[in-house]
C-alpha positions in Angstrom: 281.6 -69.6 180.8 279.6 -66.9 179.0 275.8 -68.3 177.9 277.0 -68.2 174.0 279.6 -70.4 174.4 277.4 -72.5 176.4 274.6 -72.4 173.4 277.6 -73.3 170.6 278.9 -76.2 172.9 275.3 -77.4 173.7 274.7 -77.4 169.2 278.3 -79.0 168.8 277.9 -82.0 170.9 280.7 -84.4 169.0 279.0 -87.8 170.7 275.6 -88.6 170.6 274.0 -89.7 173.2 273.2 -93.8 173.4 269.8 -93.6 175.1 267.9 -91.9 172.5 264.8 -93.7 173.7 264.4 -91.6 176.4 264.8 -88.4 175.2 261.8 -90.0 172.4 259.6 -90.9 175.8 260.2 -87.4 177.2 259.2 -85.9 174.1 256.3 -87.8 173.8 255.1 -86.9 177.1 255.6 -83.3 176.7 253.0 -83.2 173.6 250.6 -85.5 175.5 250.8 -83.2 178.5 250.8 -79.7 177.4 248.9 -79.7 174.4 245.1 -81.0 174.3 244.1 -81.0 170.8 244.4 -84.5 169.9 245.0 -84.2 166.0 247.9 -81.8 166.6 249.0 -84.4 169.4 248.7 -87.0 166.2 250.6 -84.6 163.4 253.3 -83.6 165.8 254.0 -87.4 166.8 254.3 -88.4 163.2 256.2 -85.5 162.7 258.9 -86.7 165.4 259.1 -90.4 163.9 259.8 -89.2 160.9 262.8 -86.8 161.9 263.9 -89.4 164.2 263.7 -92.4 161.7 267.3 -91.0 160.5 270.5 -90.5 162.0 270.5 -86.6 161.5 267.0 -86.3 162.3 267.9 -87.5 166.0 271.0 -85.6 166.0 269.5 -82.5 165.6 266.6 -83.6 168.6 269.5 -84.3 170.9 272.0 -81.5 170.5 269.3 -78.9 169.1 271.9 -78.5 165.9 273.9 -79.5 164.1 278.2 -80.3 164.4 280.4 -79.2 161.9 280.0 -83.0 160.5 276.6 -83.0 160.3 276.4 -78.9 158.9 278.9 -80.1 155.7 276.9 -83.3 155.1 273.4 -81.4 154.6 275.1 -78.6 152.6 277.2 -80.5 150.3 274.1 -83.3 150.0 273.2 -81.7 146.5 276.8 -81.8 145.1 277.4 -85.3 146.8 273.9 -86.8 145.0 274.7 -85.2 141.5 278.2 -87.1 141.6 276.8 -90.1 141.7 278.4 -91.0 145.4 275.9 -93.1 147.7 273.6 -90.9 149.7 271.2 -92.9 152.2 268.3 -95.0 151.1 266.5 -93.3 154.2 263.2 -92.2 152.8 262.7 -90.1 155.4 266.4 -88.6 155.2 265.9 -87.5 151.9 262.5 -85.9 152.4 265.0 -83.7 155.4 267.1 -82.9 152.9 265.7 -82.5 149.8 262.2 -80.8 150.9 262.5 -78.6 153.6 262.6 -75.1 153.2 265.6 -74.0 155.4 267.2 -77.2 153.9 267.1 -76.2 150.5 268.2 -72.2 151.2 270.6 -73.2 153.7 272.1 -75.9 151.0 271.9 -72.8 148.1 273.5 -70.6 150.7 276.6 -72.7 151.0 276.9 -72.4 147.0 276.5 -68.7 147.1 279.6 -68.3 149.5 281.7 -70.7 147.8 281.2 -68.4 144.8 281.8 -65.6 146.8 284.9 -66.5 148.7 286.4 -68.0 145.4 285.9 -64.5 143.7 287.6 -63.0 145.7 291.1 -65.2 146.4 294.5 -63.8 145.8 298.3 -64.2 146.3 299.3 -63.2 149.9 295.0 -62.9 150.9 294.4 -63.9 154.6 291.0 -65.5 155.4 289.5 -65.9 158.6 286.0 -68.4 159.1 284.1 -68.6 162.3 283.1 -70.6 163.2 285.2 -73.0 160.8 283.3 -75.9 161.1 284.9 -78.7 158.6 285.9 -75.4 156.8 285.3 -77.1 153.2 283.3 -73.8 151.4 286.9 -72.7 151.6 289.0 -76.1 151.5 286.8 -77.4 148.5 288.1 -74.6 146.4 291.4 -74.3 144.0 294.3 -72.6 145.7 297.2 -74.1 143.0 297.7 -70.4 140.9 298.3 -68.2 144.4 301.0 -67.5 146.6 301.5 -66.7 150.4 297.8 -66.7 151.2 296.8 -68.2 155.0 293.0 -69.4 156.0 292.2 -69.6 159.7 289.7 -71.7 161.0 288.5 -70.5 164.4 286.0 -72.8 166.1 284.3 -73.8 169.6 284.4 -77.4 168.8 287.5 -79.5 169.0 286.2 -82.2 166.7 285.6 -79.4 163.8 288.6 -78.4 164.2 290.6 -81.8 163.9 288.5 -82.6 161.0 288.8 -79.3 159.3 292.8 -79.8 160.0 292.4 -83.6 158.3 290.8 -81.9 155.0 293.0 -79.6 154.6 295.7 -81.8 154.7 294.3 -84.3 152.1 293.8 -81.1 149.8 297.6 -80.1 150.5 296.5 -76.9 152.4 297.8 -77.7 155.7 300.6 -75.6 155.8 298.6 -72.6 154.5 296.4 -73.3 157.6 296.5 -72.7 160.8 293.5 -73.8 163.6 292.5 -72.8 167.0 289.9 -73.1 169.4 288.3 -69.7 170.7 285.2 -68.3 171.4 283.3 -65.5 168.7 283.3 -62.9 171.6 286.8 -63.2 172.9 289.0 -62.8 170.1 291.4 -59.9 169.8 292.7 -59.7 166.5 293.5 -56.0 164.7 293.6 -55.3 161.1 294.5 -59.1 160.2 292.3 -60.4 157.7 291.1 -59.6 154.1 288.4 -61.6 154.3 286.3 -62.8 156.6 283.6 -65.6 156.8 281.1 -66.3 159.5 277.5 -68.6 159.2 275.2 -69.3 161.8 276.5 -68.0 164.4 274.2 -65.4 164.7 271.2 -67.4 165.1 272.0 -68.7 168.4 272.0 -64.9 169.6 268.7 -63.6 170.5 269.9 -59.8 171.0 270.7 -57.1 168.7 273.7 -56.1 171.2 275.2 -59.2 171.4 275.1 -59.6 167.3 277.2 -56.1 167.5 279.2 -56.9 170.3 280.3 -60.3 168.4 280.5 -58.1 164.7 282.6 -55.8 166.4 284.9 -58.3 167.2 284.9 -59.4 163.7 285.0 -55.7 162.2 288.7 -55.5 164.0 290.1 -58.2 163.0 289.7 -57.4 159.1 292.1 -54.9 157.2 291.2 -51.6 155.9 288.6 -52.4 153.1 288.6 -56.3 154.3 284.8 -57.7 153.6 282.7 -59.8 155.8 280.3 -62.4 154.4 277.9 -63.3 156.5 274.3 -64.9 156.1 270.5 -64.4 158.0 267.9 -66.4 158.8 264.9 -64.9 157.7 261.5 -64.5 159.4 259.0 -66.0 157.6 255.8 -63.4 156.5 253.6 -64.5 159.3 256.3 -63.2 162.1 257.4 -60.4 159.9 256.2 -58.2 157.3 258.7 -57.4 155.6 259.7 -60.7 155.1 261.8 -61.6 151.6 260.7 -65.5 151.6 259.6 -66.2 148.0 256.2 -68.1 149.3 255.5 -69.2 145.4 258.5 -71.5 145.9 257.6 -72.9 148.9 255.1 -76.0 149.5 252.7 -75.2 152.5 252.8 -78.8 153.8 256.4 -79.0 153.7 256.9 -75.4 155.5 254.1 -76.3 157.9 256.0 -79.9 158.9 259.0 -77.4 158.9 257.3 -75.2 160.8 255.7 -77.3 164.0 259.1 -78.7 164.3 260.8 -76.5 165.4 258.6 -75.2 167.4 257.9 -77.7 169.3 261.2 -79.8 169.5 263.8 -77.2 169.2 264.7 -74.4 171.4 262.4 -71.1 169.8 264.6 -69.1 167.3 261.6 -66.4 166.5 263.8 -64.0 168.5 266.9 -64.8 166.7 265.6 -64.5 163.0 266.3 -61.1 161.2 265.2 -59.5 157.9 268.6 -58.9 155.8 267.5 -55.1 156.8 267.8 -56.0 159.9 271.3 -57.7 159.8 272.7 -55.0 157.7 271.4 -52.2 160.7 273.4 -54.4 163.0 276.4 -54.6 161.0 275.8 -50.7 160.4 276.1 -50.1 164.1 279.1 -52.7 164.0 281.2 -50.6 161.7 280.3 -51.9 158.5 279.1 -50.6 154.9 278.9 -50.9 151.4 276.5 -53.8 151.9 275.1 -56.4 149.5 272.4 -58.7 149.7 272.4 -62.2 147.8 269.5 -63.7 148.4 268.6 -67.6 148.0 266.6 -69.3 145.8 263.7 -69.0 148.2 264.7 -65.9 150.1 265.0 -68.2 153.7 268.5 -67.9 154.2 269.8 -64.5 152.8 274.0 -64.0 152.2 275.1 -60.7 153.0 278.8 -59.1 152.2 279.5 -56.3 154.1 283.3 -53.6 153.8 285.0 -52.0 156.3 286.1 -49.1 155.1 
């Protein structure tokens, strides 16, 4: 088993684990033993309760990610509120998904390719996403005035993949769709897609040539002036210069609570993050060009659409 699809499985866990107490207590004892200043030892324990006081919050501590369940319900948590459907009465869950900065891009970034992919839909198109996930910024949209068009949700994670099969039946896309379960790195398709959609994949991947090896994959697959969109986390100014992060938009308490967390209970992404520069040298080397850059509202979670020509 190569070490990415290790990482994805590890981030995709479908069950989560019952004894959620000790994985608290080990927490716990990691701040109390490795870090003496006893007000951060205070801010970074408050800090825990509150992410683990909901559901999500403990998810993500387990399984350092999110599913394809839990990715849909924090992007589509804007659209879901402003509908007037129940959202939780978890104070704490809101403040996760209403106030934090990667929240709030990664939520704006979900909108932008929705726009995107629906701009661009056809009679006889062929879209391919991966990973899929529950597949909805694609399933969510209106497909009643085209033709012959097929979407194909490649994904890791079985449970994505039935669930992502169960929307698209209830939307009456099922036979438009087709599903399977392979790894980023190992598919082998030539000149088959018009479009192509891939999120957050990229920041489980720590080097440049294993971005290109895995956007090389993706450059084959597509057709002859087939686009990719594709989306980068962004460094924030401290780690990198060049940074595009729109700090005017962004609370400092709520990017600092943002900030300690996932430093210190998540695996380190700093060597994963890339300027949308960056990304679009990577896709450069990949094949790609013609690039453009969409940022979102707060210039966290940048949208990037890039041609093969």
């Amino acid at each position: 088993m190569n070490n990415h699809r290790q990482a994805n499985i590890l981030s995709h866990k479908i069950e989560q684990n019952n004894n959620f107490d000790n994985t608290y207590q080990e927490i716990i004892n990691k701040i109390k033993n490795s870090i003496s200043d006893k007000i951060l030892q205070e801010e970074l324990i408050k800090i825990l309760d509150k992410v683990k006081s909901s559901e999500i919050g403990r998810f993500y501590i387990e399984n350092n990610g999110f599913n394809g369940f839990w990715t849909e319900y924090m992007c589509s948590y804007p659209e879901t509120k402003k509908l007037g459907f129940n959202v939780s009465d978890n104070e704490n869950e809101k403040y996760l998904l209403e106030k934090l900065p990667i929240v709030i891009a990664t939520q704006h970034r979900y909108q932008i390719f929705k726009s995107e992919i629906k701009k661009r839909l056809r009679d006889n198109i062929k879209i391919a996403s991966l990973p899929c996930g529950l597949m909805n910024d694609i399933l969510s949209l209106d497909f009643h005035e085209y033709k012959n068009f097929l979407i194909h949700g490649i994904d890791l994670d079985k449970s994505s993949l039935q669930q992502a099969r169960a929307i698209a039946l209830a939307k009456g896309l099922i036979y438009h769709c087709k599903f399977t379960e392979e790894d980023a790195w190992d598919i082998n398709y030539k000149n088959e897609y018009d479009l192509l959609i891939s999120h957050g994949l990229n920041i489980f991947v720590d080097s440049d040539e294993k971005k290109i090896e895995m956007y090389k994959k993706m450059h084959a697959s597509l057709r002859e002036n087939g686009e990719l969109i594709t989306s980068t986390t962004v460094p924030p100014p401290e780690l990198n210069k060049d940074s595009c992060w729109d700090i005017d938009k962004i609370n400092s308490k709520d990017q600092r609570f943002q900030s300690l967390f996932f430093k210190y209970f998540t695996n380190n992404y700093e060597n994963n993050v890339r300027t949308p520069q960056q990304l679009c040298n990577i896709l450069e080397k990949s094949g790609f060009s013609n690039f453009e850059i969409i940022p979102d509202v707060l210039g966290v979670f940048v949208t990037i659409i890039a041609k093969k020509c």
